[in-house]
N, C-alpha and C positions, 0 to 999 in steps of 0.2 A: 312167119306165124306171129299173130299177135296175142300178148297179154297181159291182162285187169286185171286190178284187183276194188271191190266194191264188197260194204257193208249188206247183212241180211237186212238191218234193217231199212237202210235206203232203197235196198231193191223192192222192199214189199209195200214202201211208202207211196213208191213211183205206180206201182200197179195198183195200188188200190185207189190213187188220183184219175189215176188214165182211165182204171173202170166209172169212177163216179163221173166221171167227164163223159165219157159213152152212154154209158145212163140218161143224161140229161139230155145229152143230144135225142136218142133213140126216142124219149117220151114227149119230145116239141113234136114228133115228125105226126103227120095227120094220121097219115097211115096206122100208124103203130099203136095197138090196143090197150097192153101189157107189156109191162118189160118184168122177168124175175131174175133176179141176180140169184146164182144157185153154185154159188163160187166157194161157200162152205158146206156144199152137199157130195158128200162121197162117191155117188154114182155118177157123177157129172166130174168130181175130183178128177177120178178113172179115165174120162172122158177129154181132158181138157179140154171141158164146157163152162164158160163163164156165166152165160146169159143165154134166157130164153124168151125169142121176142117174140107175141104174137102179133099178128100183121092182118088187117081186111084187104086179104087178096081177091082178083076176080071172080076166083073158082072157091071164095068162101075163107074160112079163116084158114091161116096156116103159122104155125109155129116153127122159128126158125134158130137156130141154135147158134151161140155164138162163142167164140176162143176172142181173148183181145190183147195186145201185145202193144205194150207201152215204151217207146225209145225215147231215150229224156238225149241223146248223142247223136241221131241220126240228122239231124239240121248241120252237125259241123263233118260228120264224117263224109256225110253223101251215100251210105251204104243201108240195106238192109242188115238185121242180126236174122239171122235161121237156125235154131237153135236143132241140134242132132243130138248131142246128148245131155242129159240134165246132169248127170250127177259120175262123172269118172271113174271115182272108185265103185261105183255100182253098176256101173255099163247100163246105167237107165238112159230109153229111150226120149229125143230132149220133147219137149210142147209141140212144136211145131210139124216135126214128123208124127208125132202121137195122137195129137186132137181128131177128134171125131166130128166134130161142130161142122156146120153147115158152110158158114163163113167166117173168116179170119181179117179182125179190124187191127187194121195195122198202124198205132197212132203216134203221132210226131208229136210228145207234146211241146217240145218247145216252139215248135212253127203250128202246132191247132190245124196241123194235116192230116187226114184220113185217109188210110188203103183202105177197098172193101176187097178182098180176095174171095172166088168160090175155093175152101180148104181142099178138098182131093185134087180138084184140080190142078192147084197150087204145087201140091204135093209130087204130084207124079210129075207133073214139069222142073221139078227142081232135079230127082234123081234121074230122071232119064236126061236131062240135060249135062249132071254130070258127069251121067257115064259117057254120053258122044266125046263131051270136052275130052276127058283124061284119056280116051281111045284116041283119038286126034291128034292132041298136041299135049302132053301131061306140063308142058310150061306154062300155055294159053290157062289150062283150068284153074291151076295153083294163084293165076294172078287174078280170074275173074272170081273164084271161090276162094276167096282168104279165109285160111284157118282163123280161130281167132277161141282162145279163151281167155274164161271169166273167172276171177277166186274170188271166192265170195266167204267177209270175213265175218265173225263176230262184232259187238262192240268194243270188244278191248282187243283184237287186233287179230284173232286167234284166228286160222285156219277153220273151214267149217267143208266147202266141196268146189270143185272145180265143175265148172258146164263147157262145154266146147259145140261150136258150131261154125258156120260159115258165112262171113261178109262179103254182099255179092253187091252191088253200084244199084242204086235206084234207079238208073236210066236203063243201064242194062235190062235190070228185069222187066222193067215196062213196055222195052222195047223189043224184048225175049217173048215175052206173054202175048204183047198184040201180033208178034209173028208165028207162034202158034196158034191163034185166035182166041184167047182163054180169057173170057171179059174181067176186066174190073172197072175198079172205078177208085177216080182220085178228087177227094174233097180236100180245097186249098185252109178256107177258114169253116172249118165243124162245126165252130160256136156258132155261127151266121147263117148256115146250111139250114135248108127244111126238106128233108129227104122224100124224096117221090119211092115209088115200089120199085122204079129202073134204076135206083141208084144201090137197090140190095143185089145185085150178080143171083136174084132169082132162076134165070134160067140156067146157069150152070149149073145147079145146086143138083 
């Protein structure tokens, strides 16, 4: 099992770069009508809904909801973070299993790479994945799904909550997901990108 420890406010610094970076991106793409960041709205809070993108799809406009998940480590680790639970002592369920959004932007910022995941889909491939693994081989699972928490401190050093979730290999999952058939999509440089409608995992949604 691994564990961090990181500041609140690094962590909220990081996410609110990775959002305004997805933003920008979202509003170059032709397609994309509106973007509303709705990231301080309580019913979207509930939701882990970040954004709401509207899009001129074929069949007319359509609004598509976003969660976005900012790794400032995953260029050195090689891993996904999957966050399970947010908060420890409260047995709160983490973002990742809870978001209701549409799709799930899963972004590298230090390599300016994008996942586009469809979220349920995502979701049920994660747990039913590890339920086979830890039925199978409970070794196999522990090494392909590394525990891993976060403590996440104050500015002056303090204790604030622990999140725990699971680091799973970025090849794995992409190579898990296309064997299940569950589309995504992998954009190398975002900044560069001018997103078509088949790069949003519309049809999983």
């Amino acid at each position: 099992m691994r564990s961090e420890s990181e500041t609140f406010d690094t962590r909220n610094k990081d996410a609110k770069e990775a959002s305004r970076r997805v933003e920008e991106f979202l509003r170059s793409c032709v397609k994309v009508i509106n973007v509303e960041n709705v990231e301080n709205v309580r019913e979207y809070q509930n939701q882990d809904i970040d954004l709401l993108c509207t899009l001129e799809a074929r069949s007319g406009r359509a609004i598509v909801s976003i969660e976005i998940k900012g790794d400032t480590k995953a260029h050195q680790t090689g891993n996904f973070f999957f966050e399970t639970i947010s908060n420890a002592s409260l047995k709160t369920q983490g973002c990742f299993l809870k978001s209701q959004a549409d799709l799930l932007f899963y972004y590298l910022m230090e390599k300016d790479c994008l996942y586009i995941f469809p979220t349920k889909k995502v979701q049920y491939w994660f747990v039913m994945t590890q339920e086979q693994l830890s039925a199978e081989s409970p070794e196999q699972y522990e090494k392909i799904f590394q525990l891993k928490k976060t403590h996440t401190v104050n500015a002056a050093g303090g204790y604030q909550h622990t999140t725990i979730g699971r680091c799973v290999s970025i090849e794995y999952t992409k190579n898990s997901l296309s064997e299940s058939k569950i589309p995504f999509k992998e954009i190398e440089e975002m900044g560069r990108w001018r997103c078509n409608l088949e790069d949003f995992c519309l049809e999983a949604i």
